[in-house]
C-alpha positions as CSV (number, residue, x, y, z in Angstrom):
1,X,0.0,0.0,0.0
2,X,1.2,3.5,-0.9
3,X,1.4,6.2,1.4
4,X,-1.7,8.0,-1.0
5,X,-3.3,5.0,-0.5
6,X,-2.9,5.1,3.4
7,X,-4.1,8.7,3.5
8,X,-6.7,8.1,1.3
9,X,-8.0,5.4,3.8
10,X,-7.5,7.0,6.7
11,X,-9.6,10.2,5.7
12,X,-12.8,7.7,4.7
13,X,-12.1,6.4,8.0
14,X,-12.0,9.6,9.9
15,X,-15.1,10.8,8.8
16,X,-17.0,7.8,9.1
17,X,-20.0,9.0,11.1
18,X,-20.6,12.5,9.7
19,X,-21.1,14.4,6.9
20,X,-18.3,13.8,4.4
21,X,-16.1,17.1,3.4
22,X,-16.4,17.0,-0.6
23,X,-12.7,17.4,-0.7
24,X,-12.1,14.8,1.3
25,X,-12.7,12.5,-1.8
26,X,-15.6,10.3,-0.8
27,X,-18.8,11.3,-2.6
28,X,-16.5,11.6,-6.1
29,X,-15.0,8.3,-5.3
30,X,-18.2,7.1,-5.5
31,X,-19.4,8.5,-8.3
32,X,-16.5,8.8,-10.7
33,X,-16.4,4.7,-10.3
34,X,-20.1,4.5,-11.2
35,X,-19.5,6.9,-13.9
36,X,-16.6,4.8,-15.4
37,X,-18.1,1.9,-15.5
38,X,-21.5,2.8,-17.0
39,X,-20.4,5.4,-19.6
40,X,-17.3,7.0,-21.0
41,X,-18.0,10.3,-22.2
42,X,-14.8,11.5,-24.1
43,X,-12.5,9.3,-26.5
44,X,-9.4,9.9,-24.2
45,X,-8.3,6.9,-22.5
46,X,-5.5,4.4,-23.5
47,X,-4.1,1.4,-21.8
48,X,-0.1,0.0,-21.6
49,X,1.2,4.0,-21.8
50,X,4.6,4.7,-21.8
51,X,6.3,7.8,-21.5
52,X,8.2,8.9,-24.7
53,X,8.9,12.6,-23.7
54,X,8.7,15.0,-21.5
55,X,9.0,18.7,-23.1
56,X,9.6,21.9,-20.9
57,X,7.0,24.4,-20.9
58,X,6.6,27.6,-19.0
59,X,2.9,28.6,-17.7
60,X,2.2,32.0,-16.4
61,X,-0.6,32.6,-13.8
62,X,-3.3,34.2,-15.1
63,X,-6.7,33.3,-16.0
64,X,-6.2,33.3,-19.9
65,X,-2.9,32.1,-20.5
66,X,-0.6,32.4,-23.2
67,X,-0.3,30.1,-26.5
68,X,3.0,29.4,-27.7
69,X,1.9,27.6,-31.0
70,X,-0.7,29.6,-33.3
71,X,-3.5,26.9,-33.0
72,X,-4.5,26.5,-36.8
73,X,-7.6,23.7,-36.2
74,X,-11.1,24.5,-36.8
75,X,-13.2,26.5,-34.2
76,X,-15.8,25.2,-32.6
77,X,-19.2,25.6,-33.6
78,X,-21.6,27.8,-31.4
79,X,-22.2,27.8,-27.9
80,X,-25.5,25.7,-27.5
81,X,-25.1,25.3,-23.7
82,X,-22.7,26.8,-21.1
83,X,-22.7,26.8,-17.4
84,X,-24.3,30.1,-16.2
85,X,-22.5,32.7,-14.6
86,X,-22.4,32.8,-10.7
87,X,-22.3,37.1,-10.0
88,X,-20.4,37.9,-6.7
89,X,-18.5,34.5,-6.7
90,X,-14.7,34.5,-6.9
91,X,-13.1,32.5,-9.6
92,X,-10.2,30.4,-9.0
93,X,-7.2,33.0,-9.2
94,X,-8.6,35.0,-6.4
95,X,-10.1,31.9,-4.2
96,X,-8.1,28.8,-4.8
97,X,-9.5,27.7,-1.4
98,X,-13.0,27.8,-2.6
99,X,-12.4,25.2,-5.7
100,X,-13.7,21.9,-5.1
101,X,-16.1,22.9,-1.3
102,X,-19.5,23.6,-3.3
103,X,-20.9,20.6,-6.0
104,X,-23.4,23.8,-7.4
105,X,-20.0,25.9,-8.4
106,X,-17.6,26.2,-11.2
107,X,-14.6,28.5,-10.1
108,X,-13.3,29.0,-13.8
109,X,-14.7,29.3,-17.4
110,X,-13.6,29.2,-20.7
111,X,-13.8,31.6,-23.8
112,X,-16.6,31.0,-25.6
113,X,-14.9,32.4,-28.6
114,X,-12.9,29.3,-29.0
115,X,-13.9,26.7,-27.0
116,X,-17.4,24.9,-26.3
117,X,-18.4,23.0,-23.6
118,X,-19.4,18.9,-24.0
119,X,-19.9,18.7,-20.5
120,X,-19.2,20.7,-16.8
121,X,-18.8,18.6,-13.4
122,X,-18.5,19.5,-10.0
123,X,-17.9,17.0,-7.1
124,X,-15.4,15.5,-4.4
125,X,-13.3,18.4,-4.7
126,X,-12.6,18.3,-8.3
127,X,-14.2,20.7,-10.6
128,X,-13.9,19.6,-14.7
129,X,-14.8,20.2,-18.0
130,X,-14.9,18.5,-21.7
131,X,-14.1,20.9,-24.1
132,X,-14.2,21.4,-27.9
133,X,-11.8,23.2,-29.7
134,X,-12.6,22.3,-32.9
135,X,-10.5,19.3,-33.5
136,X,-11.2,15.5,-33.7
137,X,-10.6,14.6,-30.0
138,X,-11.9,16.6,-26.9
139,X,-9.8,17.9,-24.4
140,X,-10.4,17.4,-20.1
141,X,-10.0,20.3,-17.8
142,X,-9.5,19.1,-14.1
143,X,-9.0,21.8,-11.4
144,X,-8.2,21.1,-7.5
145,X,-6.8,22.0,-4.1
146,X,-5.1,18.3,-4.3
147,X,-2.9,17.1,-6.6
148,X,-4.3,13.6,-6.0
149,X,-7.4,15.0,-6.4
150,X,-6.5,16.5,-10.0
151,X,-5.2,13.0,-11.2
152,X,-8.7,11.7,-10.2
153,X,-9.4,9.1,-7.6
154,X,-11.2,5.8,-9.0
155,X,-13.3,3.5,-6.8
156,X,-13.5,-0.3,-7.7
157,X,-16.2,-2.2,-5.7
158,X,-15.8,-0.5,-2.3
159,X,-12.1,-0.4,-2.5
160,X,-10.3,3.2,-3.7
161,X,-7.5,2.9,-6.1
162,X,-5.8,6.6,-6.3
163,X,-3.8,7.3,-9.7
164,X,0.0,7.0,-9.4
165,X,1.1,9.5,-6.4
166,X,2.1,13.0,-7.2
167,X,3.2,14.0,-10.6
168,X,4.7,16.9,-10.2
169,X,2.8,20.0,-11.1
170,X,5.7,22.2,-12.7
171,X,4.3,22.9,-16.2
172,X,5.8,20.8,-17.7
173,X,4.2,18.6,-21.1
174,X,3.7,15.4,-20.6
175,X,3.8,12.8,-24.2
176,X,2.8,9.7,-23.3
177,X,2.4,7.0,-26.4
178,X,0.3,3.9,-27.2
179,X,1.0,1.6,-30.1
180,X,-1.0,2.5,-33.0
181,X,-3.5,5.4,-31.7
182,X,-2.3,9.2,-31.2
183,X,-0.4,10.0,-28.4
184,X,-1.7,11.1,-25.0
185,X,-0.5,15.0,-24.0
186,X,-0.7,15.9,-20.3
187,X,-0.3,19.3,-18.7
188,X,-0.1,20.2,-15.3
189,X,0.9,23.3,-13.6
190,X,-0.1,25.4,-10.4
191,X,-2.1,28.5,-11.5
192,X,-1.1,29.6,-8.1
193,X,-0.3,28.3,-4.6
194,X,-2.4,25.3,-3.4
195,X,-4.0,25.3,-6.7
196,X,-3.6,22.1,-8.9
197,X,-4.6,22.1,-12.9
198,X,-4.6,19.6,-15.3
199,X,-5.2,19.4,-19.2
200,X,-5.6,16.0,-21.1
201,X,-6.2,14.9,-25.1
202,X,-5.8,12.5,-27.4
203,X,-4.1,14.5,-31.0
204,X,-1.0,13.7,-33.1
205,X,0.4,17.1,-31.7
206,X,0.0,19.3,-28.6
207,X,-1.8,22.3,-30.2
208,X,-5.3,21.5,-29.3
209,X,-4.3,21.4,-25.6
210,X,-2.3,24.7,-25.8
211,X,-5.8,26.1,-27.5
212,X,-7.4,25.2,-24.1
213,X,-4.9,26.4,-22.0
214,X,-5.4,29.6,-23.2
215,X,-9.1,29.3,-23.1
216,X,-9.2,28.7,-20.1
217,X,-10.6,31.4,-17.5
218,X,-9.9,31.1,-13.8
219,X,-10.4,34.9,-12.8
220,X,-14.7,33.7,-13.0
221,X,-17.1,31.5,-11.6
222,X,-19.8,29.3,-13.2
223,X,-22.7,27.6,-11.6
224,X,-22.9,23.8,-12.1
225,X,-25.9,24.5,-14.5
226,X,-28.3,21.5,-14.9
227,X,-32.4,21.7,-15.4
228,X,-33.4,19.7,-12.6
229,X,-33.1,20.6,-8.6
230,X,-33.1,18.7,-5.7
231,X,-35.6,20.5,-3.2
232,X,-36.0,17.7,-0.7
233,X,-33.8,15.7,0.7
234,X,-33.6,12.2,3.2
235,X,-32.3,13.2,7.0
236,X,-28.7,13.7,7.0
237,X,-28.3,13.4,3.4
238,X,-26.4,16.1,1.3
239,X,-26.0,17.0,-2.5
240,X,-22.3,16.0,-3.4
241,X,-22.1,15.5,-6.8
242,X,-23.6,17.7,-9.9
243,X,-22.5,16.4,-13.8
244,X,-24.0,17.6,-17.2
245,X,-23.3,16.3,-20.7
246,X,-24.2,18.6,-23.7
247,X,-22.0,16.5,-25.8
248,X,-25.0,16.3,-28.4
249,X,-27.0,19.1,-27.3
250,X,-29.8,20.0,-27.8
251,X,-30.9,16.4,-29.7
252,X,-29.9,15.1,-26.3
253,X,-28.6,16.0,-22.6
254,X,-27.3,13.8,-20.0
255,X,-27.9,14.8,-16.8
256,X,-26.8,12.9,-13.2
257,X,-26.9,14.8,-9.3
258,X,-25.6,12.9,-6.3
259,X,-26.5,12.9,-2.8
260,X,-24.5,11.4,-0.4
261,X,-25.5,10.5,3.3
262,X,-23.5,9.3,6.0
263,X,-22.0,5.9,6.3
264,X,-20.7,6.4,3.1
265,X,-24.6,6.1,1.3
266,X,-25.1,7.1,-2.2
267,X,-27.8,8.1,-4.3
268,X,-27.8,9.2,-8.0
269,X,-30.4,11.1,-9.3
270,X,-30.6,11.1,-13.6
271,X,-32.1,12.8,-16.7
272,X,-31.6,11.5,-19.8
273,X,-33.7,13.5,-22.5
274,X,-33.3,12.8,-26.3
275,X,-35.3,14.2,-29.0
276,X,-35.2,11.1,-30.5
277,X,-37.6,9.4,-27.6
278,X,-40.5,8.3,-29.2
279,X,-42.5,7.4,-26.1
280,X,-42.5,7.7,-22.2
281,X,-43.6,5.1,-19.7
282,X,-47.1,6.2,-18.5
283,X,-48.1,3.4,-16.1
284,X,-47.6,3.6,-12.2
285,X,-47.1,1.8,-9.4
286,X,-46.4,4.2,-6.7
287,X,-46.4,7.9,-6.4
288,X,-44.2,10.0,-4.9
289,X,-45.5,13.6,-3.0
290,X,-49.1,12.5,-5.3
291,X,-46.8,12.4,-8.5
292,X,-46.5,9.1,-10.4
293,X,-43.6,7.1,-10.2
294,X,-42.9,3.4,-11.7
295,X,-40.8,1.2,-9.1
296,X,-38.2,-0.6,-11.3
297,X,-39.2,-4.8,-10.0
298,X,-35.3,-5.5,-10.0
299,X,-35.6,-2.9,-7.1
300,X,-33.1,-0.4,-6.5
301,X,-34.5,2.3,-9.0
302,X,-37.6,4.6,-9.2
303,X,-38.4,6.6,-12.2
304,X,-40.6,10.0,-12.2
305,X,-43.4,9.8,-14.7
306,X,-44.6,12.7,-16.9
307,X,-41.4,14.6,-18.6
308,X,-41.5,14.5,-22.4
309,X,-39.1,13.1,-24.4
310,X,-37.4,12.1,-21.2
311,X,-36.1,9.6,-18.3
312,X,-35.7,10.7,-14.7
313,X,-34.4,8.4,-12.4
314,X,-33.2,8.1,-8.6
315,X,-31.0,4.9,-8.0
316,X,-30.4,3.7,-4.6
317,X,-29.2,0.5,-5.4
318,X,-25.7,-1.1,-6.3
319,X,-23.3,0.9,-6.8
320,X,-25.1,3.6,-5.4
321,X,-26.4,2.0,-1.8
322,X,-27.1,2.5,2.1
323,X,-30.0,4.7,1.0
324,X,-33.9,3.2,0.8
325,X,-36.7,3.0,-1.7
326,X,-38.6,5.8,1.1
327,X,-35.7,8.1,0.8
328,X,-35.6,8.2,-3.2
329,X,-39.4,9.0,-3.1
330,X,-38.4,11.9,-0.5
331,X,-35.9,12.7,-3.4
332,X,-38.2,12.5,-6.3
333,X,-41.0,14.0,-4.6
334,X,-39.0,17.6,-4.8
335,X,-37.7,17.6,-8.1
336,X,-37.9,20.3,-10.3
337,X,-37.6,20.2,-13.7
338,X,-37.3,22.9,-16.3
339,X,-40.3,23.5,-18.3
340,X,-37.7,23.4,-21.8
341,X,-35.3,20.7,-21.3
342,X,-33.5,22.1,-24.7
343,X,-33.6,25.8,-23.7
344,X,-30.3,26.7,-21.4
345,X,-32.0,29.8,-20.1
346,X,-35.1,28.2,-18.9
347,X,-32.6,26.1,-16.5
């Protein structure tokens, strides 16, 4: 066992009983495993890496940082969903102790000028992004307080399994290869004290990540847009986790909100809309605050009746687990959905 791993451990262990601190890793463990192993929403993994080079590059601090290399690939097409804009809220540069505390806040942005957003997430201390540049491969954002945190945390069954401990953050790019696919480009770098940042993409060259770097806004604050809120929640439960995929927007928007309880419990709440849904499941077999919900007979999942085009879900069962089927009623009994699932501003 590592000593990340033995930290790691100990912190679950430590906080056992109560509410979990965000940036203590738990609620993201969770829910970056479940994540993994149900979808995989950007074309930026690789297996049996090796590293071929490591290049030195020099990153300044501000929010918009500078490009070395003209970036020559296509821009991306227009904005059709962004993260709103939180007023009054510092961004990173000016709050680096804020990043990561709040799963409804963003602490950086991006120019919409030359990048769009595929998706915005906001839980156990990390904030992230997918962005499009233009190019054929996305590229990941990941912002935190930890560098451990920034290299993301997986969870496999109930057991965490951290990234290898501590790359070192000194702005340096990072080629790692793979035989027969585009190499991997890493960046990380401290946009200032106690503040870890981390850029990832799949490309023959580096240029689409030095696009993003200087996209990328950390003097703002976004909230974690999504168009459904949790109004009621289970005793001693929490929201912990808030994720939104625009990849395909507005044919379709993925949608997924945690809560977390003590004990380590887990619940994830879902909207999946697509245009392209011809029908909805009308009948019901339980209700939920007098609205009609359909109780899954596998167990573990309910799903709220009545949205067009769409799927709303609360899972309590595995992975999720510890909470019960009278907790996700609580749950779906308060949800709010926007009227427009495909209008941003209706949100």
């Amino acid at each position: 066992m590592t000593d990340l791993d033995q930290r790691i451990i100990s912190t679950l262990r430590a906080h056992a009983e109560g509410q979990v601190d965000i940036d203590q890793l738990t609620s993201g463990a969770v829910t970056r495993g479940r994540a993994r192993r149900t979808r995989r929403r950007a074309a930026v993994s690789g297996t049996a890496l090796g590293v071929a080079a490591v290049l030195g590059l020099g990153v300044a601090g501000g929010g918009g940082l500078p490009v070395e290399v003209p970036w020559t690939g296509a821009k991306p097409a227009t904005p059709a969903a962004t993260p709103a804009a939180a007023p009054g809220v510092p961004g990173a540069l000016a709050r680096p102790d804020l990043v990561g505390k709040d799963p409804g806040l963003l602490h950086f942005g991006v120019d919409p000028a030359h990048a769009r957003y595929l998706s915005w997430r906001s839980a156990a201390g990390l904030e992230s992004a997918e962005l499009d540049l233009g190019g054929a491969a996305p590229v990941s954002f990941y912002l935190a307080r930890s560098a451990a945190v920034a290299e993301e945390v997986h969870l496999e069954g109930d057991r965490v399994i951290p990234q290898p401990a501590d790359p070192p953050y000194d702005g340096q790019l990072e080629r790692l290869s793979a035989d027969g696919a585009d190499p991997i480009w890493v960046l990380r770098w401290q946009p200032v004290p106690g503040l870890f940042a981390r850029l990832r993409t799949v490309a023959p060259t580096d240029a689409a990540l030095r696009a993003a770097r200087s996209a990328l806004r950390l003097d703002v604050a976004h909230q974690c847009s999504a168009p459904v809120r949790l109004t009621a929640m289970p005793a001693g439960a929490w929201p912990a986790g808030c994720e939104v995929t625009v990849t395909n927007f507005p044919a379709a928007l993925d949608v997924s909100l945690v809560v977390n309880g003590s004990g380590f419990r887990s619940m994830e709440v879902r909207l999946q809309y697509a245009r392209s849904i011809a029908g909805a499941r009308t009948e019901s077999n339980a209700t939920a605050a007098g609205r009609p919900v359909y109780r899954y007979p596998q167990g573990g999942m309910m799903e709220l009746l009545g949205i067009p085009k769409a799927h709303l879900t609360a899972g309590w069962g595995w992975p999720n687990k510890g909470f019960t089927e009278d907790d996700a009623t609580t749950v779906l009994g308060g949800v709010q959905v926007a009227e427009h699932l495909d209008r941003p501003a209706t949100w």
